[in-house]
C-alpha positions in Angstrom: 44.4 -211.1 112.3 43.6 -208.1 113.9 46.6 -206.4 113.5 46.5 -206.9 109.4 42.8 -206.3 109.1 43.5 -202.9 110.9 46.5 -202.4 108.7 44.4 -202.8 105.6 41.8 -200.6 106.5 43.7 -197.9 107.5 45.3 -198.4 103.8 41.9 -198.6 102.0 41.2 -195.0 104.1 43.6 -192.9 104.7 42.5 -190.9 107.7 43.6 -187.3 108.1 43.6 -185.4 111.4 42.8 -181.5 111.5 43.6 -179.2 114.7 43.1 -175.2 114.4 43.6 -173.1 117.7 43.0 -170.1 115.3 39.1 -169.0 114.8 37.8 -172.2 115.4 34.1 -171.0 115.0 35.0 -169.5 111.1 36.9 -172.3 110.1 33.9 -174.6 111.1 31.8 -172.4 109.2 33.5 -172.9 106.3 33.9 -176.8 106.7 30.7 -177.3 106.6 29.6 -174.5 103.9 32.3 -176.2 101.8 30.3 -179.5 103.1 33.8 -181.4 103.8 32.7 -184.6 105.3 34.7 -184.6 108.8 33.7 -186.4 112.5 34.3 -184.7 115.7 36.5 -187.0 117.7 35.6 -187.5 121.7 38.4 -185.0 123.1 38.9 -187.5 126.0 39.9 -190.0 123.3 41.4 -187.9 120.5 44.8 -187.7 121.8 45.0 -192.0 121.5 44.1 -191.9 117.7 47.3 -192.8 116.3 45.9 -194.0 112.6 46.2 -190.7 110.9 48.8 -190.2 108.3 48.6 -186.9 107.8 48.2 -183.3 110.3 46.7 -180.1 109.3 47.3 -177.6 112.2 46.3 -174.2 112.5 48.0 -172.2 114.8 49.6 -168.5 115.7 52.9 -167.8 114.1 54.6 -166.4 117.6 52.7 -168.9 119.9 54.7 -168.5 123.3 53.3 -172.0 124.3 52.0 -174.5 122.9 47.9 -173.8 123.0 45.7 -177.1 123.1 43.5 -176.9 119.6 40.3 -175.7 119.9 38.4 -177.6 117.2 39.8 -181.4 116.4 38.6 -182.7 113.7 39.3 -186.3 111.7 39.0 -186.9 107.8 39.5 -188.8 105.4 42.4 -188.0 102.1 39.9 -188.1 99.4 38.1 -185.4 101.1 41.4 -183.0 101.4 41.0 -181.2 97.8 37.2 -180.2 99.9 39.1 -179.1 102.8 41.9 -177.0 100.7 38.9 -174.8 98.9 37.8 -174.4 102.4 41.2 -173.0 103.6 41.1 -170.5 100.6 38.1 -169.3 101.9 39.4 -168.9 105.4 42.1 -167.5 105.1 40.0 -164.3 104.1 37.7 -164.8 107.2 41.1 -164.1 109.9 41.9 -160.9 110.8 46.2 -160.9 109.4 45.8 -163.9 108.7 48.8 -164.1 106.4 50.9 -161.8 109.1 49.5 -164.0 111.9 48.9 -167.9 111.0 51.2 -170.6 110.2 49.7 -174.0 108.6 52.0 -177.0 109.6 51.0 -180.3 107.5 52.7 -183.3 109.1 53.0 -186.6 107.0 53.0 -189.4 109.5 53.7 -193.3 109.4 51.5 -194.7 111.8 53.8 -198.1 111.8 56.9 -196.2 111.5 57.7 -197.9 114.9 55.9 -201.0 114.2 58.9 -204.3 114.2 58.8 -207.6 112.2 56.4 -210.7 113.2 58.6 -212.6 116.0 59.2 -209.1 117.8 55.6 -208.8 117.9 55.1 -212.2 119.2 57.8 -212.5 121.5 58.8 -209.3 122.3 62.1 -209.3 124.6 62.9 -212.8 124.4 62.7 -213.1 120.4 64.7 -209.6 120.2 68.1 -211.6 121.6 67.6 -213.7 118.3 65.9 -211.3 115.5 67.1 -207.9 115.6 64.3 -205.3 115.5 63.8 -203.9 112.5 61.2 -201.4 110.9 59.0 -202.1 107.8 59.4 -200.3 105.2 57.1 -196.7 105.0 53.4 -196.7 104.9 52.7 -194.4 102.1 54.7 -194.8 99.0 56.0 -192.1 97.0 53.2 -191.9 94.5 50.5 -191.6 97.6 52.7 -188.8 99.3 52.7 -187.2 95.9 48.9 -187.4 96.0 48.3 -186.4 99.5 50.0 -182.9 98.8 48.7 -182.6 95.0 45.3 -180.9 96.8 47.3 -178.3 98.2 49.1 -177.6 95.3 46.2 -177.3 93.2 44.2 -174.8 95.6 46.3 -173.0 97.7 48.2 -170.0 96.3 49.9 -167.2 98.1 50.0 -168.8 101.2 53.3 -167.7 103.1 52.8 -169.5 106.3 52.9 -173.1 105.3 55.1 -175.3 106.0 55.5 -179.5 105.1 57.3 -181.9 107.4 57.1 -185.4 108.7 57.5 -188.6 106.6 57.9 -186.6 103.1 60.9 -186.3 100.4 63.0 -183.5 100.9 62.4 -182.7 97.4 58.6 -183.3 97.1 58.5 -180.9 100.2 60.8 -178.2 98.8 58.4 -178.3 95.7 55.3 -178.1 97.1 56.2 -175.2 99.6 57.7 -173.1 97.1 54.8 -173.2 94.9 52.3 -172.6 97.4 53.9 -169.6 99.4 54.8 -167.5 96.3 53.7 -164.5 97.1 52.7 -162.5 93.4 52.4 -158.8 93.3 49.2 -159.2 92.8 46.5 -161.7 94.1 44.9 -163.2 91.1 41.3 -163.0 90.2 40.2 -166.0 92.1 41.9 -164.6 95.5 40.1 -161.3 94.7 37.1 -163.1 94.1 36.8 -165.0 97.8 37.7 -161.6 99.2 34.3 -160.1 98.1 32.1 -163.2 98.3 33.7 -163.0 101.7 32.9 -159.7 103.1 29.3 -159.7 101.0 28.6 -163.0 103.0 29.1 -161.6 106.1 27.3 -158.2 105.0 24.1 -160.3 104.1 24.5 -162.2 107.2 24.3 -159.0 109.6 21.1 -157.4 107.9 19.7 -161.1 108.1 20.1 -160.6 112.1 18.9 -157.4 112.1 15.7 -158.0 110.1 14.8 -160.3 112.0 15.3 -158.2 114.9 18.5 -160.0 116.8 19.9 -156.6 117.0 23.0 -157.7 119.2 23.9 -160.5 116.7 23.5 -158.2 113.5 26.0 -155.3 114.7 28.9 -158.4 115.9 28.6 -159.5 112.8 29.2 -155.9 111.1 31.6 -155.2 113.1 33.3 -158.4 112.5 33.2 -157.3 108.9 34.5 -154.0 109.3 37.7 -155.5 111.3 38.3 -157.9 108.8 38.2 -155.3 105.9 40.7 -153.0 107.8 43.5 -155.9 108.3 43.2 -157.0 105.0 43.3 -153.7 103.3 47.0 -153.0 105.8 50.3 -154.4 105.7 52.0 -157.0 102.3 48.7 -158.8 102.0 46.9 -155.2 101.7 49.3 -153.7 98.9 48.7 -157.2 96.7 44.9 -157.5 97.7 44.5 -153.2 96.2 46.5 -154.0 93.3 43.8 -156.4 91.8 40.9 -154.9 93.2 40.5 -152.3 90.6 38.2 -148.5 90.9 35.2 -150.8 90.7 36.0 -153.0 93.6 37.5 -150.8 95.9 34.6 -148.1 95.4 31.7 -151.1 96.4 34.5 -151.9 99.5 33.9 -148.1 100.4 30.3 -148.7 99.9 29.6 -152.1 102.1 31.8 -149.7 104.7 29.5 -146.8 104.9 26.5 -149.2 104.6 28.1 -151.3 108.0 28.9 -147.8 109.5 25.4 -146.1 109.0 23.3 -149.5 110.5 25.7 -150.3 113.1 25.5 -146.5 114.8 21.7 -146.7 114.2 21.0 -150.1 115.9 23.8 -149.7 118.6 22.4 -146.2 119.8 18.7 -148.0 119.7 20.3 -150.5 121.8 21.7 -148.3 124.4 17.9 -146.6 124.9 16.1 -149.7 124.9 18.0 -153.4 125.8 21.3 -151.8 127.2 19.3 -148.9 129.1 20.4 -149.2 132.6 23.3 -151.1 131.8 26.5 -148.1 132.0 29.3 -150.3 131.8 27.8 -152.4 128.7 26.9 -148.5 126.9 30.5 -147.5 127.7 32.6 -150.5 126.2 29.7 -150.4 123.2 30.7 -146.5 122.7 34.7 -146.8 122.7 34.3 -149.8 120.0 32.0 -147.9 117.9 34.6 -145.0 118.3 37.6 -147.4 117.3 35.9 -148.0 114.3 34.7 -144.4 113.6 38.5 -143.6 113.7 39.3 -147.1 111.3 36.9 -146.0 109.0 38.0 -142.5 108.5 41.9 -144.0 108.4 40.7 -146.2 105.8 39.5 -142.8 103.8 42.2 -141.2 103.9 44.8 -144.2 102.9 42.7 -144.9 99.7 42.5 -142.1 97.5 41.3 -144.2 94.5 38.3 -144.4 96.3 35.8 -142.0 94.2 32.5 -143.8 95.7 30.2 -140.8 96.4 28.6 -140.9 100.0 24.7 -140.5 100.5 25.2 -137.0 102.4 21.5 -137.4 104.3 22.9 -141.1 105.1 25.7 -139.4 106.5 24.5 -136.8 108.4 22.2 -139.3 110.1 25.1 -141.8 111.1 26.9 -138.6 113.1 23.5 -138.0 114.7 23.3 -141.9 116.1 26.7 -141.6 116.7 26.1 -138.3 118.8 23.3 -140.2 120.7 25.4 -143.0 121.8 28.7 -141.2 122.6 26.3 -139.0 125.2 24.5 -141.8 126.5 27.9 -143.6 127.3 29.4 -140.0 128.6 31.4 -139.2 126.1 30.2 -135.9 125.8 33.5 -134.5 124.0 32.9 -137.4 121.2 29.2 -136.3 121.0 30.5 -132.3 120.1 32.7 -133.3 117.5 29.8 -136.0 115.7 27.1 -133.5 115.9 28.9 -130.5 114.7 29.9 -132.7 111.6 26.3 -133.5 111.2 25.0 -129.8 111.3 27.6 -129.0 109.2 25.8 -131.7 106.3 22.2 -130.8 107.2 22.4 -127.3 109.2 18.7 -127.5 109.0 18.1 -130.6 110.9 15.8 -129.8 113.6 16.1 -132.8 115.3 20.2 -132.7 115.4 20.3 -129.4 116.4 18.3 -130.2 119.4 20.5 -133.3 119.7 22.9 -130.4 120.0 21.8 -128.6 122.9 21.4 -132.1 125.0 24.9 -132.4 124.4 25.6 -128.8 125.5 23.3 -129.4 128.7 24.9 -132.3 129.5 28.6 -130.9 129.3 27.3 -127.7 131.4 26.3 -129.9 134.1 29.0 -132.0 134.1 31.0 -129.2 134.2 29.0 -127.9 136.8 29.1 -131.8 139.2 32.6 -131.0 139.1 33.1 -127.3 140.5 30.3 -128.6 143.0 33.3 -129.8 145.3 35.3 -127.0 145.6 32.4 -125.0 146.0 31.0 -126.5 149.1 34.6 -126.9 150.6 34.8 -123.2 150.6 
């Protein structure tokens, strides 16, 4: 009784199990922005639910091990066509992600192994008479069909996923060839979810910052900036330029120099105010902002369609914050080269130019700490 009235309700709802060891904090984001219905199983009990019929894992594509998921979470197959819309959307919110993530969906039988009614009952014994045999599979064609017909529908381009388990070989050649043809260039839709994308996360930052969570608002640009850089590199970059048109690419160049401008400003506040006191926070805060200084300006110089015309005061001032923080964090060779290029916009600055000559005081006595040495030795 118990057996067949678990049998028919995992029939009646088909449950679906989804792992991701891959940026589980974005991908819950989207679930629930999505508003895919899902439960959280216990992690001391997940591994013991057997019921699922199908797998969704995220993961690395060069995993050396196998990495325990970091987010588990348990659906059911009416709500997959919610999750696939989700996974377009996430798929713009990883850094490489097409370079660096594989999906794996796994059809499973849970009663693949199950025998007929005497082996059940009398296990051993009955085997010497009734051979053990299997039942025949759990989802029939036209459900396996339906399963992957969500993924079909919403996922394009996607190189990186793959179909195995209890499906048809030619039901699973099918469905992965659709889905991983990679066009020359993404369609408007893809294009689309790349700029609600890095808009989101634009809006999101300056939503920190106004109301004065400083720290959250420039991890959040600078989330945005990294995920702009990988997606504008490599195979997924060339296809993702192609559609993007003068238009698009010119408001990517602006939302950069927006992020660039606020996050030198509110970083160098930082380092006067919460972080003052705090070297080894103001150092590692200065070499990112430098990483991305240097990203930014690559960025330039590898899109020459970009004819967005840059606020030359707004400039000037991000090389002035940028000064500030590179000589707070003693980077005084850094603080030279930003200030110079912000004299050279507004020579008439009286505030950079004496920004200026703190950073030439501070290199003289450095320079000076370090003859101090061989001077009193002799």
């Amino acid at each position: 009784m118990y057996q067949e009235g678990t049998y028919l309700m995992r029939m009646k709802n088909l449950f679906i199990r989804f792992e991701c060891e891959v940026s589980p904090y974005q991908i819950t984001l989207a679930l629930l922005e999505i508003k895919v219905p899902f439960l959280v199983p216990d992690p001391s009990t997940s591994k013991d639910f057997k019921g699922t019929v199908l797998t969704h894992k995220i993961c690395y594509r060069n995993s050396k091990s196998r990495l325990q998921p970091n987010a588990s979470f348990i659906l059911l197959a009416r709500h997959i066509p919610h999750l696939c819309r989700a996974l377009s959307i996430i798929r713009w919110r990883i850094n490489l992600h097409d370079e660096n993530v594989k999906h794996i969906v796994t059809l499973t039988d849970p009663y693949a192994k199950l025998i007929s009614g005497l082996s059940v009952l009398f296990e051993s014994v009955s085997v010497l008479f009734s051979p053990t045999r299997e039942i025949e599979s759990f989802l029939s064609r036209k459900q396996q069909e339906e399963l992957i017909a969500p993924y079909r529908n919403h996922l394009k381009a996607l190189p990186n996923l793959e179909f195995n388990g209890v499906i048809p070989k030619d039901l699973q050649k099918v469905a992965t060839s659709e889905i991983a043809f990679m066009p020359e260039v993404y369609n408007k839709d893809e294009i689309q979810r790349f700029e609600e994308n890095i808009e989101h996360m634009t809006n999101h930052g300056e939503n920190f910052f106004d109301h004065k969570r400083y720290v959250k608002a420039i991890r959040v640009w600078s989330q945005c900036q990294e995920l702009i850089f990988s997606q504008c590199s490599g195979k997924q970059g060339e296809r993702l330029l192609k559609g993007l048109g003068e238009v698009s690419l010119n408001n990517v160049a602006h939302i950069l120099f927006n992020i660039a401008c606020q996050r030198a400003e509110t970083t160098s506040y930082l380092m006067r105010t919460k972080w003052k006191g705090n070297h080894e926070k103001i150092v590692m805060e200065a070499i990112l902002m430098a990483r991305a200084e240097d990203d930014y300006n690559r960025w330039l110089t590898d899109h020459e369609d970009v004819t967005y015309t840059y606020d030359a005061d707004r400039n000037a001032r991000m090389y002035f914050n940028l000064s500030r923080a590179f000589r707070q964090s003693g980077h005084l060779e850094w603080a030279i080269d930003v200030i110079e290029f912000a004299i050279d916009l507004d020579p008439n600055n009286s505030e950079f130019l004496f920004e200026e000559d703190r950073v030439i005081l501070a290199i003289s006595e450095e320079a000076g700490r370090r003859w101090m040495p061989i001077l009193w030795y002799r």
